[in-house]
N, C-alpha and C positions, 0 to 999 in steps of 0.2 A: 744400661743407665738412661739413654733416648728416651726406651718408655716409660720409666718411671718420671721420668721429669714431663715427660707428655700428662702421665695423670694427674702430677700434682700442680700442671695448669691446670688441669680439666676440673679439677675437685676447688680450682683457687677460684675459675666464672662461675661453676654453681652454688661456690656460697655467697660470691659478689652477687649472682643472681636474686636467692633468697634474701640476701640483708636489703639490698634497694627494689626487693617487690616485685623483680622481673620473672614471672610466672615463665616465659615463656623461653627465654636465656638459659635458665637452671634446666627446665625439660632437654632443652637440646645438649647441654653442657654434662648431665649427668649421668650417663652412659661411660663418657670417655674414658676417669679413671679403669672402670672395669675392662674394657675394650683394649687400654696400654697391656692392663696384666696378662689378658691373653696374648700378647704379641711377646710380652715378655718372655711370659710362658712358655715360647716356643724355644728358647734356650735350656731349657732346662734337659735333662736325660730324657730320650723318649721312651715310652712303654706304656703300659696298661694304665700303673697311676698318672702319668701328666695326662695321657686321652682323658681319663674319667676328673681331672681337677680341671682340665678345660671344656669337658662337656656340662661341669655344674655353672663355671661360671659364664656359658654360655646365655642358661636359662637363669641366674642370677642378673643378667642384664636385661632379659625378655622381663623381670620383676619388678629391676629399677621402673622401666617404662610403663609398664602397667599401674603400677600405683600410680605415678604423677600425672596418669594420662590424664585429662579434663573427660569429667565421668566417674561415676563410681566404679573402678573396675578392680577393688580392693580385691575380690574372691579371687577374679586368675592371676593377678600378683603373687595371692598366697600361693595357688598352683603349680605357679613357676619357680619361685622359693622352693617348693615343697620335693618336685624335680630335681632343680639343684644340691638340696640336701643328699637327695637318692643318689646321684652321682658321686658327693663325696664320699657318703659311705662305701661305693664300688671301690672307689680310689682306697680307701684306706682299710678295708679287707682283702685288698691284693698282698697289703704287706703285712697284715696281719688280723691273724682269728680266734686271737687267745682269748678265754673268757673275760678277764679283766674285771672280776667282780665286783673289787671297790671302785673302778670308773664307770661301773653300771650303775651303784646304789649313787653315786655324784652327779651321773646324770638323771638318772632319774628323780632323784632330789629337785635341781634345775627345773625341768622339763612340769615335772607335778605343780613346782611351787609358782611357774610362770602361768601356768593352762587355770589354778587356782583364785590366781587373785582376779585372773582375769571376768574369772567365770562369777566370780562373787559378784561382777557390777551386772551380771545380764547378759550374754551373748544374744541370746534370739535365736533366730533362725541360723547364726553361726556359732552355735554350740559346737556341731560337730568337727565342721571343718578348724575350726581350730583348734579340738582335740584330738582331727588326727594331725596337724600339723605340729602341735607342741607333742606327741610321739616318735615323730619323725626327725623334730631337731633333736633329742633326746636322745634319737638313736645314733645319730650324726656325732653329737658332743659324745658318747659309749666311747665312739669305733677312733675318735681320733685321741682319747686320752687311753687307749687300752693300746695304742703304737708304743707311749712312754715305757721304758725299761725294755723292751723287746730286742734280743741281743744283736739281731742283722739290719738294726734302723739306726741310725744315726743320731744323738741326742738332741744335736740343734733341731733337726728336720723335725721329731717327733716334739718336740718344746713349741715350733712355731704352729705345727698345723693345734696343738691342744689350744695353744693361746688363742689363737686365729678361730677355731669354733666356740671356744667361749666367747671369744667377743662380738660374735655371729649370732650368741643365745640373749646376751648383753641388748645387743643392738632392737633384735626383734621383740624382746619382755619392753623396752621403749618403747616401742612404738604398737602395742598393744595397753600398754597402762596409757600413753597418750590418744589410742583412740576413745578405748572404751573404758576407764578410770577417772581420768582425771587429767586434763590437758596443761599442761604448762611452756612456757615461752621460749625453756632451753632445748626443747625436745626435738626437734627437725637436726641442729647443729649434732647434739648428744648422739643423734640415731645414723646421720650417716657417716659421722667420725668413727665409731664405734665399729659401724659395718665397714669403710674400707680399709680400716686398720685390722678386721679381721678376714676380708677379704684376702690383703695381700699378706697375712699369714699364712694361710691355707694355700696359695700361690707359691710363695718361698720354701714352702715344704717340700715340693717338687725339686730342688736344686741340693746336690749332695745328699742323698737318702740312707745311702748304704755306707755300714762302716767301710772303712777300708783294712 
Protein backbone atom coordinates (compact mmCIF):
# COMPACT_ATOMS: atom_id res chain seq x y z
CA UNK A 1 0.00 0.00 0.00
CA UNK A 2 3.42 2.54 0.78
CA UNK A 3 3.94 2.37 -2.85
CA UNK A 4 1.00 3.03 -4.05
CA UNK A 5 0.44 5.97 -1.96
CA UNK A 6 4.21 6.94 -2.97
CA UNK A 7 2.76 7.04 -6.70
CA UNK A 8 -0.09 8.72 -6.23
CA UNK A 9 2.00 11.69 -4.58
CA UNK A 10 4.22 11.29 -7.51
CA UNK A 11 1.48 11.52 -10.09
CA UNK A 12 -0.39 14.37 -7.68
CA UNK A 13 3.40 17.06 -8.19
CA UNK A 14 3.47 16.12 -11.80
CA UNK A 15 0.25 17.25 -12.46
CA UNK A 16 0.59 20.39 -9.91
CA UNK A 17 3.68 20.56 -12.14
CA UNK A 18 1.90 20.74 -15.49
CA UNK A 19 -1.07 23.02 -14.27
CA UNK A 20 1.26 25.83 -12.86
CA UNK A 21 3.93 25.56 -15.85
CA UNK A 22 6.74 23.99 -13.84
CA UNK A 23 8.44 22.26 -16.71
CA UNK A 24 10.98 21.21 -14.55
CA UNK A 25 8.91 19.76 -11.20
CA UNK A 26 6.76 17.50 -13.55
CA UNK A 27 10.34 16.04 -15.29
CA UNK A 28 11.48 15.19 -12.03
CA UNK A 29 8.25 14.16 -10.46
CA UNK A 30 7.17 11.86 -13.50
CA UNK A 31 9.04 8.83 -13.18
CA UNK A 32 7.93 8.21 -9.66
CA UNK A 33 4.44 6.78 -9.97
CA UNK A 34 6.11 4.23 -12.43
CA UNK A 35 9.21 3.57 -10.04
CA UNK A 36 6.34 2.80 -6.81
CA UNK A 37 5.02 0.01 -9.23
CA UNK A 38 8.12 -1.53 -9.61
CA UNK A 39 8.83 -1.75 -5.87
CA UNK A 40 5.34 -2.80 -5.70
CA UNK A 41 5.84 -5.24 -8.00
CA UNK A 42 8.33 -6.89 -6.08
CA UNK A 43 5.40 -8.40 -3.84
CA UNK A 44 3.87 -10.08 -6.16
CA UNK A 45 4.65 -14.05 -6.98
CA UNK A 46 8.00 -14.19 -8.53
CA UNK A 47 8.81 -15.94 -11.83
CA UNK A 48 9.16 -15.60 -15.38
CA UNK A 49 6.00 -13.18 -15.75
CA UNK A 50 6.74 -10.57 -12.81
CA UNK A 51 10.67 -10.59 -14.31
CA UNK A 52 9.27 -9.72 -17.90
CA UNK A 53 6.29 -7.02 -16.34
CA UNK A 54 9.14 -5.40 -14.56
CA UNK A 55 11.61 -5.49 -17.19
CA UNK A 56 8.80 -3.56 -19.61
CA UNK A 57 8.19 -1.19 -16.99
CA UNK A 58 11.66 -0.67 -16.59
CA UNK A 59 12.01 0.69 -20.22
CA UNK A 60 8.54 2.25 -19.79
CA UNK A 61 10.29 4.71 -17.44
CA UNK A 62 13.53 5.12 -19.53
CA UNK A 63 10.11 6.51 -22.15
CA UNK A 64 8.42 8.69 -19.54
CA UNK A 65 11.98 10.50 -19.44
CA UNK A 66 12.78 10.54 -22.83
CA UNK A 67 9.85 12.19 -24.11
CA UNK A 68 9.73 15.06 -21.56
CA UNK A 69 13.41 15.41 -21.77
CA UNK A 70 14.20 19.10 -23.16
CA UNK A 71 15.02 18.13 -26.83
CA UNK A 72 13.36 16.35 -29.40
CA UNK A 73 13.96 12.96 -28.27
CA UNK A 74 10.53 11.81 -29.27
CA UNK A 75 12.12 8.59 -31.69
CA UNK A 76 14.01 6.80 -28.45
CA UNK A 77 10.91 7.38 -26.29
CA UNK A 78 9.12 5.44 -28.90
CA UNK A 79 12.07 2.90 -28.58
CA UNK A 80 11.81 2.41 -25.26
CA UNK A 81 7.96 2.11 -25.32
CA UNK A 82 8.54 -0.14 -28.08
CA UNK A 83 10.89 -2.39 -25.65
CA UNK A 84 8.45 -2.30 -23.03
CA UNK A 85 5.80 -3.54 -25.07
CA UNK A 86 8.34 -6.61 -26.17
CA UNK A 87 8.55 -7.38 -22.59
CA UNK A 88 4.88 -7.56 -21.88
CA UNK A 89 4.36 -9.69 -24.42
CA UNK A 90 7.25 -12.17 -22.82
CA UNK A 91 5.29 -11.87 -19.77
CA UNK A 92 2.18 -12.75 -21.19
CA UNK A 93 3.20 -15.74 -23.50
CA UNK A 94 4.62 -17.38 -20.41
CA UNK A 95 0.94 -17.95 -19.42
CA UNK A 96 -0.23 -18.28 -22.42
CA UNK A 97 -0.14 -19.14 -26.44
CA UNK A 98 -3.44 -19.78 -27.45
CA UNK A 99 -4.40 -18.49 -30.81
CA UNK A 100 -7.06 -16.08 -29.54
CA UNK A 101 -8.35 -15.20 -33.02
CA UNK A 102 -11.05 -12.80 -32.04
CA UNK A 103 -8.36 -10.76 -29.69
CA UNK A 104 -6.10 -10.70 -32.77
CA UNK A 105 -8.71 -9.27 -35.34
CA UNK A 106 -9.53 -6.60 -31.90
CA UNK A 107 -6.21 -5.95 -31.88
CA UNK A 108 -5.56 -5.49 -34.97
CA UNK A 109 -8.56 -3.58 -35.46
CA UNK A 110 -6.90 -1.05 -32.54
CA UNK A 111 -3.51 -1.09 -33.80
CA UNK A 112 -4.63 -0.43 -37.79
CA UNK A 113 -7.19 2.22 -36.99
CA UNK A 114 -4.46 4.17 -34.59
CA UNK A 115 -1.25 3.80 -37.26
CA UNK A 116 -4.32 5.19 -39.81
CA UNK A 117 -5.40 8.05 -38.68
CA UNK A 118 -2.19 8.81 -37.81
CA UNK A 119 -0.65 8.31 -40.95
CA UNK A 120 -3.52 10.30 -42.73
CA UNK A 121 -2.06 13.80 -41.27
CA UNK A 122 1.71 12.88 -42.62
CA UNK A 123 4.19 11.01 -40.69
CA UNK A 124 7.44 12.08 -42.71
CA UNK A 125 10.33 10.49 -42.02
CA UNK A 126 8.39 8.61 -39.04
CA UNK A 127 6.36 6.72 -41.25
CA UNK A 128 7.88 3.66 -40.32
CA UNK A 129 8.84 3.81 -36.85
CA UNK A 130 5.50 4.30 -36.10
CA UNK A 131 4.35 1.58 -38.11
CA UNK A 132 6.47 -0.69 -36.61
CA UNK A 133 5.44 0.64 -33.24
CA UNK A 134 1.61 0.58 -33.83
CA UNK A 135 2.47 -3.48 -34.80
CA UNK A 136 3.96 -3.90 -31.66
CA UNK A 137 1.30 -2.50 -29.35
CA UNK A 138 -1.08 -4.50 -31.40
CA UNK A 139 0.78 -7.36 -30.72
CA UNK A 140 0.99 -6.39 -26.96
CA UNK A 141 -2.94 -5.62 -26.74
CA UNK A 142 -3.25 -9.84 -29.00
CA UNK A 143 -1.28 -11.40 -26.19
CA UNK A 144 -2.85 -9.76 -23.04
CA UNK A 145 -6.61 -10.17 -24.32
CA UNK A 146 -5.88 -13.87 -25.55
CA UNK A 147 -5.02 -14.53 -21.35
CA UNK A 148 -9.03 -13.81 -20.94
CA UNK A 149 -10.87 -17.29 -20.63
CA UNK A 150 -7.62 -19.46 -20.38
CA UNK A 151 -8.58 -22.11 -17.87
CA UNK A 152 -5.06 -21.86 -15.47
CA UNK A 153 -5.31 -17.69 -15.29
CA UNK A 154 -7.18 -16.31 -12.99
CA UNK A 155 -10.01 -13.87 -14.23
CA UNK A 156 -9.24 -10.87 -12.33
CA UNK A 157 -5.55 -11.17 -13.37
CA UNK A 158 -6.46 -11.79 -16.98
CA UNK A 159 -9.34 -8.68 -16.80
CA UNK A 160 -6.72 -6.24 -15.28
CA UNK A 161 -3.54 -6.87 -17.61
CA UNK A 162 -6.53 -6.69 -20.94
CA UNK A 163 -7.84 -3.45 -19.29
CA UNK A 164 -4.32 -2.14 -18.51
CA UNK A 165 -3.09 -2.77 -22.28
CA UNK A 166 -6.04 -1.23 -23.64
CA UNK A 167 -5.47 1.70 -21.82
CA UNK A 168 -1.86 1.63 -22.75
CA UNK A 169 -3.35 1.71 -26.71
CA UNK A 170 -5.84 4.46 -25.45
CA UNK A 171 -3.03 6.41 -24.00
CA UNK A 172 -0.56 6.42 -26.95
CA UNK A 173 -3.45 6.93 -30.12
CA UNK A 174 -3.49 10.48 -27.52
CA UNK A 175 -0.83 11.26 -27.84
CA UNK A 176 -0.18 10.56 -31.39
CA UNK A 177 -3.49 12.43 -32.65
CA UNK A 178 -2.01 15.27 -30.25
CA UNK A 179 1.27 15.36 -31.89
CA UNK A 180 0.59 14.85 -35.39
CA UNK A 181 -3.42 15.54 -35.79
CA UNK A 182 -4.58 17.94 -33.96
CA UNK A 183 -3.56 19.37 -30.64
CA UNK A 184 -5.97 20.03 -28.01
CA UNK A 185 -5.81 21.43 -24.21
CA UNK A 186 -7.01 18.18 -22.56
CA UNK A 187 -4.39 15.98 -24.04
CA UNK A 188 -1.18 15.94 -21.63
CA UNK A 189 -3.94 15.21 -18.36
CA UNK A 190 -5.95 12.48 -20.91
CA UNK A 191 -2.51 10.84 -21.90
CA UNK A 192 -0.87 10.33 -18.71
CA UNK A 193 -4.17 9.35 -16.74
CA UNK A 194 -4.87 6.91 -19.29
CA UNK A 195 -1.29 5.49 -19.17
CA UNK A 196 -0.85 5.08 -15.39
CA UNK A 197 -4.07 3.65 -15.04
CA UNK A 198 -2.97 1.14 -17.45
CA UNK A 199 0.27 0.97 -16.20
CA UNK A 200 -0.74 -0.18 -12.89
CA UNK A 201 -3.20 -2.70 -14.61
CA UNK A 202 -0.56 -4.43 -16.26
CA UNK A 203 1.27 -4.27 -12.84
CA UNK A 204 -1.66 -5.81 -10.75
CA UNK A 205 -1.88 -8.62 -13.12
CA UNK A 206 1.17 -10.03 -11.56
CA UNK A 207 -0.67 -10.62 -8.17
CA UNK A 208 -2.90 -13.85 -7.81
CA UNK A 209 -2.38 -15.15 -11.54
CA UNK A 210 -3.26 -18.77 -11.03
CA UNK A 211 -6.52 -20.15 -10.21
CA UNK A 212 -6.48 -21.98 -7.27
Amino acid sequence: MRWLLLGLAGAAVFLYGRVSGDAQLSLLSKGIPVIALLFWLRQAPPGTYRRWIGIGLVFSLAGDILLDWPGDLFVFGLGAFLLGHLAYVRAYCSDSRQPALAALLLALIAGGAMFAVLASSGLGELLIPVACYATVISLMLWRALARIGHRAIAARSAGLAAAGAALFVISDSLIGIDRFVMSFDAAPYAIILTYWLGQWGITASAFARSKA
